[in-house]
Structures are given as structure tokens and as C-alpha cells.
KOLVEXPA-787479 format. One record per residue (C-alpha): residue in one letter; x, y, z. Coordinates in steps of 0.1 Angstrom, whole numbers, padded with zeros to 4 digits, always signed. Each point is the difference from the previous one (the first is absolute). Layout:
// residues N
AXYZ ...
// end
This chain:
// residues 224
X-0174+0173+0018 X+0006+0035-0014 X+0015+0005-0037 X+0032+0012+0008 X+0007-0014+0034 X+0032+0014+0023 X+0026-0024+0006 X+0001+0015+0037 X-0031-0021+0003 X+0018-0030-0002 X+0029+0006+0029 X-0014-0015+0023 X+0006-0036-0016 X+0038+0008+0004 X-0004-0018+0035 X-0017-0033-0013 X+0029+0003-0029 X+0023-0001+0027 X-0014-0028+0024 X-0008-0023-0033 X+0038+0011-0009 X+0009-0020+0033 X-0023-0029-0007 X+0024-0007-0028 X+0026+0007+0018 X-0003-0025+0024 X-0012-0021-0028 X+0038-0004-0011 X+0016-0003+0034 X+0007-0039-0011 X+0028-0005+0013 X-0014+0000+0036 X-0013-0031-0006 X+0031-0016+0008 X-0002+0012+0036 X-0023-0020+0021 X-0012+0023+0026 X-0011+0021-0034 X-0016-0024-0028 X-0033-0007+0017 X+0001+0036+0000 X+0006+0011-0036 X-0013-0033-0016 X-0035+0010+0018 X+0005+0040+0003 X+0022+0009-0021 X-0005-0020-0032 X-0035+0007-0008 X+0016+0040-0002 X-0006-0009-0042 X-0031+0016+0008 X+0016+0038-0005 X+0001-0006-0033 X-0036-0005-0006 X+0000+0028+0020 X+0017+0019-0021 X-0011-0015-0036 X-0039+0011+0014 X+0014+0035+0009 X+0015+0007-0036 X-0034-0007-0020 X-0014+0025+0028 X+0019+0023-0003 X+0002+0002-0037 X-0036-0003-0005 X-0001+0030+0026 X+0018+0021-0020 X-0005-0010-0037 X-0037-0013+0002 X-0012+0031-0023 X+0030-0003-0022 X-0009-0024-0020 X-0032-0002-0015 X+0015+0001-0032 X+0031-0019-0009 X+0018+0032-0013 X+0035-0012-0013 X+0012+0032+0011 X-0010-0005+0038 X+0007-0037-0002 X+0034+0012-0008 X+0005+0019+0027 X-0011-0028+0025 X+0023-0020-0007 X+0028+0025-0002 X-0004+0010+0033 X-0007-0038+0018 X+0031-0011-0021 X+0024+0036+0014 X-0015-0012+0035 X+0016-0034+0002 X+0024-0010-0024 X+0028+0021+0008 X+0000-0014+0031 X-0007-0031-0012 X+0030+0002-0023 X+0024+0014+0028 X-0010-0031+0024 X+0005-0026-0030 X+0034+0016-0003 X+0007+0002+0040 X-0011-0039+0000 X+0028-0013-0023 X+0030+0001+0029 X-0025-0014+0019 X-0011-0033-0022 X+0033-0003-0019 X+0010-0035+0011 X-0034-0011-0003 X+0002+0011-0035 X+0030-0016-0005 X-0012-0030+0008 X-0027-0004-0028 X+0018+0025-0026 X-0027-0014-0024 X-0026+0021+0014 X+0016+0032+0005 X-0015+0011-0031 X-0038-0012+0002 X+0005+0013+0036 X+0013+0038-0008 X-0027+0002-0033 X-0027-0011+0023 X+0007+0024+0032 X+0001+0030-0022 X-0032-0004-0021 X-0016-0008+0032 X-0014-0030-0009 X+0020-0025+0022 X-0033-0006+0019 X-0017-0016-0030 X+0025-0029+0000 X-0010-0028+0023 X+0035-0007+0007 X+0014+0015+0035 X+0037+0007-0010 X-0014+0020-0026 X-0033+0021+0018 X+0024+0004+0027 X+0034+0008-0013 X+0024+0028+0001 X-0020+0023+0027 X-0025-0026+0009 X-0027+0023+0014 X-0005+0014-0034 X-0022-0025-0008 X-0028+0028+0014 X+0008+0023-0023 X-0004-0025-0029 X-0037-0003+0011 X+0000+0039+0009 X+0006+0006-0043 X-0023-0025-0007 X-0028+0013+0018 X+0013+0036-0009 X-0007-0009-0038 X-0033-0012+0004 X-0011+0027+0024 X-0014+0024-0025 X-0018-0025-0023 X-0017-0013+0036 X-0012+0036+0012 X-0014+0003-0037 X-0019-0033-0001 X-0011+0011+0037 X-0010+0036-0010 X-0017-0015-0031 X-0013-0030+0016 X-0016+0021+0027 X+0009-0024+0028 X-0004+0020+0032 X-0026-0024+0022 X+0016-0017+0030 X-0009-0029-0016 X+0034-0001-0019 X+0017+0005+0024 X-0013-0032+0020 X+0001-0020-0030 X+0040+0011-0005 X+0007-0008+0037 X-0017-0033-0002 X+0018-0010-0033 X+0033+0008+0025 X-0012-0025+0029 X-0006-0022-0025 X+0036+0008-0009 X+0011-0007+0036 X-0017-0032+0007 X+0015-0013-0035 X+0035+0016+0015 X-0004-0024+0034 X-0013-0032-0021 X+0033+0003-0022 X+0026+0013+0021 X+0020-0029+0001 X+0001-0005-0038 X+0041+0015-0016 X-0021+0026-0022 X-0022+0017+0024 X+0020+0027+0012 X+0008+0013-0030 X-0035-0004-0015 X-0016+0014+0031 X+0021+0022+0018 X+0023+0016-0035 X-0018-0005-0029 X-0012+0036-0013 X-0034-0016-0012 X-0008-0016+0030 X+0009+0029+0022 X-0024+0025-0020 X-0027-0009+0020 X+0015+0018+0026 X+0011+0028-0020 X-0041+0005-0017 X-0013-0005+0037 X+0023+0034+0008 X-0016+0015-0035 X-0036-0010+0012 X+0009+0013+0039 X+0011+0037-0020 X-0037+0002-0018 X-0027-0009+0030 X+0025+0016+0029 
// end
């Protein structure tokens, strides 16, 4: 990997952004479940779609780690600073605009538990909804969102991971296997417990669980 690589290099993954884009997609087409001739369909096709966000969560520690792997061999306030700057001016505004865009949407749903308004609001815009085991919170107001809550998390342990990385000199294959075997460990623990209330949200939304993904992207960025 050179020093200063060109994002050109990295076009080419627009496609698979796209396909994974339709995995989700399809992911959320629930509501053809209550057509006959299309549930077997979706509930066997369609539903396992969940899988383009993995997708996605993977290709954001790559793609960092492609671009900032020199950048932070020293935790310089200064360029710390500037990380975060620029990940936050990539996704909250939009964030903010679709939390606003949401309200018409969920009003009477909000009406109907006014007593959560508030705890729902605070925890949409910090971007923390996902660390809340609860679903009406991790997804309220523009449920999707959720992503992004995991997005910030892994975006503010990013640098302090390249450093330990850099420092650590991990660079073998070996970490890599040992990273994607701590993840199908992940995945058999995910189909043993599936049926249990608080799996989803500890497998499938919680930030810390879903970093796995996001440092087998960061590993992926160093050996490819």
C-alpha cells in the first residue's frame, strides 16, 4: 500500500457499494410478507439482505485504514482534530436533516408515548441510540440511523486502533485469521441465541459488538 494512496484506486468498490446497497434494500421490503405468493420469498431471500451492512461496516475500516494508515503514528491532537472534524462534516448534517424529515413521519407514534420524546430526540442526535438495548429507542425517529451511531463509534476509535496497529507491528496474516475467527465465533453464538428478546440488538446494533466487523475492514486496508 503506498503512503499517499489515490482515492481513484478505490472506485471500483462503488459497484459492490451499490449491490450491498440492494441487499439492504430488500432487507426492508417487510411488508411483502403479508402476500403469500411473496413471503417464502423475502423470509428466505430477502431477509438475510442484513448482510449489506456487514458489508458496508468491513468496507469503512478499509477504506479508512487505506487512506489514513500513515497518519497516525503519533496521536497528534492537532491531526486527531481534524479526523474527526471532517468524519463528523461527512454525516451529521445529513444526519440532522433526516432526524428533522422523520418527525411528520413518526408524529403519532410520538404522541402516543409523549414520555419518551425527549430520551428519544437527545439520543438520535448524540448518535448514541444504538448503545441502548431498547428498540423504540436504537430505532427511533429515522430508524436506519442506528448505522451511523456505530459509524461515530468506530470513527472515534479509528485513530487510537491504526496507532496501536502501527506500534504494535501487527502485519502477519495471522491477525487477520485470528480476527475472522473471533467473528464466526460471533456468528455461531448469533445462531445459538437468536431466539433470545436481546439478541438483535446485542448482535446485529450494538457498536461494540459490530467492531469486529469494522477492525476486520482495518486489518483488510494493512495486508491488501
Amino acid at each position: 500500500m503506498p503512503n499517499q494512496p489515490e482515492n481513484n484506486s478505490l472506485r471500483p468498490l462503488t459497484s459492490f457499494r451499490f449491490i450491498a446497497a440492494l441487499f439492504v434494500f430488500g432487507a426492508h421490503l417487510y411488508y411483502l410478507k403479508g402476500f403469500p405468493e411473496y413471503k417464502a420469498v423475502y423470509e428466505r431471500f430477502l431477509s438475510q439482505g442484513d448482510i449489506g451492512v456487514t458489508f458496508f461496516f468491513i468496507l469503512s475500516g478499509f477504506i479508512l485504514t487505506y487512506n489514513y494508515l500513515y497518519k497516525f503514528d503519533t496521536l497528534n491532537k492537532r491531526r486527531l482534530k481534524s479526523f474527526y472534524i471532517s468524519r463528523i462534516a461527512r454525516i451529521y448534517p445529513l444526519h440532522f436533516l433526516t432526524f428533522f424529515l422523520a418527525i411528520p413521519i413518526v408524529y403519532k407514534y410520538m404522541l402516543a408515548d409523549p414520555g419518551s420524546i425527549i430520551g428519544k430526540a437527545t439520543t438520535n442526535l448524540l448518535l448514541i441510540q444504538s448503545f441502548v438495548p431498547i428498540e423504540e429507542i436504537f430505532f427511533s425517529m429515522n430508524g436506519p440511523s442506528w448505522s451511523i451511531s456505530d459509524e461515530m463509534f468506530f470513527y472515534t476509535l479509528f485513530p487510537f486502533v491504526i496507532w496501536i496497529v502501527r506500534k504494535a507491528g501487527i502485519h502477519t496474516k495471522g491477525s487477520l485469521l485470528s480476527i475472522i475467527l473471533i467473528w464466526v465465533c460471533l456468528l455461531c453464538l448469533v445462531f445459538y441465541y437468536r431466539d433470545i428478546a436481546w439478541s438483535h440488538w446485542l448482535f446485529y446494533v450494538f457498536p461494540v459488538t459490530r467492531f469486529i466487523d469494522f477492525v476486520i475492514g482495518v486489518l483488510l486496508g494493512i495486508f491488501l
